[in-house]
C-alpha positions in Angstrom: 47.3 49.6 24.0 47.0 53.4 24.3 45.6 53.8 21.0 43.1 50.8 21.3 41.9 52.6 24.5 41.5 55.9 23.2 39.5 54.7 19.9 37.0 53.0 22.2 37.0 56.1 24.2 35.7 58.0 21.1 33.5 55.4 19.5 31.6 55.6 22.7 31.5 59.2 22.7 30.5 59.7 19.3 27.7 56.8 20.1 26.4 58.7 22.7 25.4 61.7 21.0 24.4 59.9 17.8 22.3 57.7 19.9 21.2 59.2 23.3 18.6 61.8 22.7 18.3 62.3 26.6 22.0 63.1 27.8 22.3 66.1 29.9 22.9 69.5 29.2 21.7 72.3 31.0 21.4 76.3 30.3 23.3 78.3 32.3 22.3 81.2 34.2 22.9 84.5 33.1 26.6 86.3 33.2 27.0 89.1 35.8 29.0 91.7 34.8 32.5 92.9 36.6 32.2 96.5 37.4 31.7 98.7 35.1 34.6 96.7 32.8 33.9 95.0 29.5 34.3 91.8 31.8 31.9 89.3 32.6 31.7 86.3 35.0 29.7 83.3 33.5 28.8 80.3 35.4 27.8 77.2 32.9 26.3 74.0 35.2 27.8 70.7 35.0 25.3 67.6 35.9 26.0 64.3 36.1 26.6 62.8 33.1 27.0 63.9 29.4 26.8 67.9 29.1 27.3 69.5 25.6 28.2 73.1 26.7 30.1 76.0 25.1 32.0 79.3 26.3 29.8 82.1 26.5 32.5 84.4 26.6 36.3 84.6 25.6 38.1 83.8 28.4 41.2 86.3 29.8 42.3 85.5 32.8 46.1 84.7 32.0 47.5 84.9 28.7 46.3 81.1 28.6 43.2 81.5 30.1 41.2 79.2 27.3 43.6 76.1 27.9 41.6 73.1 29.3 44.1 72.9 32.2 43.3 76.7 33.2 39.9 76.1 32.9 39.1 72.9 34.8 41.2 74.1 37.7 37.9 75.5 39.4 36.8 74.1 43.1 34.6 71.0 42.5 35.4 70.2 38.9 37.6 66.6 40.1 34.3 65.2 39.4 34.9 65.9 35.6 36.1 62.8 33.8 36.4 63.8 29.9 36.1 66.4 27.6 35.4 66.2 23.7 35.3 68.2 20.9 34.5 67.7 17.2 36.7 69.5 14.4 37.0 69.9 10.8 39.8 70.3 8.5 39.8 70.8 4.8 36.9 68.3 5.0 38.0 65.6 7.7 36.0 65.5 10.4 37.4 64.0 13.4 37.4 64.0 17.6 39.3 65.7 20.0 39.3 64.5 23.5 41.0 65.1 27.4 41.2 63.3 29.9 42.5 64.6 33.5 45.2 63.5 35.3 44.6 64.8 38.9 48.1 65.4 40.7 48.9 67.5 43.7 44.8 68.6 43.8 45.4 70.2 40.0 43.6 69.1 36.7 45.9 68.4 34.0 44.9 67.4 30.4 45.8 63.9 29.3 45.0 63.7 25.3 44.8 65.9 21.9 42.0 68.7 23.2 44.4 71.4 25.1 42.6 74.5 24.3 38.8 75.8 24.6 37.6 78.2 22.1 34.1 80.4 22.0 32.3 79.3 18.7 32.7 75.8 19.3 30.9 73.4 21.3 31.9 70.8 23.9 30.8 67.6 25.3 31.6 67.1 29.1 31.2 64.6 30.9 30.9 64.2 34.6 30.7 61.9 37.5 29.7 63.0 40.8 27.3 65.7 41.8 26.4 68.9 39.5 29.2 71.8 39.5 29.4 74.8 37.6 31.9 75.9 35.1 33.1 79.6 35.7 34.1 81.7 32.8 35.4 85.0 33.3 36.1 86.9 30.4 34.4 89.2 27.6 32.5 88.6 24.6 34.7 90.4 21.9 38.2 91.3 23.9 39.4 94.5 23.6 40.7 95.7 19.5 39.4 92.6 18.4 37.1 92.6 15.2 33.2 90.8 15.5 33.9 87.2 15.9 33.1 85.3 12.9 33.4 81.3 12.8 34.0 79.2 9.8 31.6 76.0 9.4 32.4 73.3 7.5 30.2 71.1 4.4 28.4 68.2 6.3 28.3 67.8 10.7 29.6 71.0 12.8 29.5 71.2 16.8 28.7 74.8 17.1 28.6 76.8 20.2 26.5 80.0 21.3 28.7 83.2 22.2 25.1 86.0 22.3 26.0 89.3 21.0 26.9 91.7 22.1 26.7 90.8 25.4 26.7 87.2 26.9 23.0 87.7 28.6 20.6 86.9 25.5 18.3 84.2 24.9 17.5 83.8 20.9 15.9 81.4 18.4 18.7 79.5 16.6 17.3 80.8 13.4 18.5 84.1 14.7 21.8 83.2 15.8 22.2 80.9 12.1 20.6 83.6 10.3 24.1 84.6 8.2 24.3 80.6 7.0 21.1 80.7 5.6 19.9 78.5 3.0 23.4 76.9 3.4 22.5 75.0 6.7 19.2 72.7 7.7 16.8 73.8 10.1 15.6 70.8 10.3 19.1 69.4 11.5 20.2 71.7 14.6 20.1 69.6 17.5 19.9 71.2 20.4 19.5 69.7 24.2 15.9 71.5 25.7 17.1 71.1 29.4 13.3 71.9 30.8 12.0 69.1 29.0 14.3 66.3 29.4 14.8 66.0 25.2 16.6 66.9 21.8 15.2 69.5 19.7 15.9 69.1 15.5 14.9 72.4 14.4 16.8 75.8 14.4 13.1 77.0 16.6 14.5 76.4 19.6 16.1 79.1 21.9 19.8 79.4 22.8 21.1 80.4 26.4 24.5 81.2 27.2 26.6 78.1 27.6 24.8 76.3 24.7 26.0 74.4 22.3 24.4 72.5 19.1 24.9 70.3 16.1 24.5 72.0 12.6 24.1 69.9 9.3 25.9 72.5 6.6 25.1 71.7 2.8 28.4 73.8 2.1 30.9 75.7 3.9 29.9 79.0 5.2 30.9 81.7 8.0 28.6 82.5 11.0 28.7 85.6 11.7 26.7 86.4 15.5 
């Protein structure tokens, strides 16, 4: 019964951003920066509905700070109903999903999604009135090398991590420019919150918290 329930639980997801060109998402704000640390505080909004987000920064809070449970344990995110992700390995795409179980006022995850990671997008969805999604965190922590994110041949939810800090707003074509000729820029689709609709073309700008599809005709790395 579990099973049955989950596979209508992604079918439905993966209908809606096949099919819904008008499902929320909206840009977030720009990241304030802690002090004069490497740190940064970014606040990502969460409307009612379907939002296809991503983490503008690397989250280090705890040693588990990117874990869903971590991150949804924020003031006002009970309204959050499901989170999904889409993955590939050695060729196989296929979904990752959470759903919270709320006990004693804390979010726990309740499915195969348990971690969050910058370079991939997200889709959220919420029911109840808009919230943001805090991020504290830095863009390249501390002795870590430039990030660098390995895409896959065929469908890749990709999210938007601006370099090098998490305050830019670029074309996609910027922010692609490393995959080039191996992705289509007439297949990014990304959510244009101001106007209510999907863009197709790698034209359109990236804020921080963004996240988009990207049709590869082989495997590359993006490198920011």
């Amino acid at each position: 019964m579990y099973k049955k329930k989950t596979l209508c639980v992604l079918v439905a997801a993966l209908m809606l951003v096949s099919l819904s060109p008008v499902q929320v998402h909206a840009a977030g704000p720009p990241c304030v920066q802690i002090g004069v640390t490497t740190n940064w505080t970014c606040s990502v909004p969460l409307v009612n509905g379907w939002n296809l987000i991503s983490l503008p920064v690397v989250p280090n809070m705890t040693a588990n700070a990117n874990s869903v449970d971590l991150l949804f344990n924020q003031t006002g995110l009970s309204w959050v109903t499901s989170v999904f992700t889409f993955t590939v390995t050695k060729g196989v795409g296929a979904w990752q999903f959470c759903a919270p179980k709320l006990a004693a006022a804390k979010w726990s995850c309740v499915g195969t999604l348990k971690f969050m990671v910058d370079g991939a997008g997200y889709w959220v969805l919420t029911k109840g009135p808009g919230v943001a999604l805090k991020f504290v965190g830095s863009v390249i922590p501390p002795a870590s090398a430039p990030p660098a994110y390995a895409l896959s041949a065929g469908w890749n939810l990709v999210g938007y991590k601006p370099q090098p800090i998490p305050l830019a707003t670029v074309a996609a074509s910027v922010y692609l420019s490393s995959l080039s000729p191996n992705y289509d820029p007439n297949n990014v689709w990304i959510y244009i919150a101001v106007a209510g609709i999907w863009s197709r073309t790698d034209a359109a700008p990236l804020a921080p918290g963004n996240a988009m599809w990207v049709l590869m005709s082989t495997a590359d790395t993006l490198y920011p």
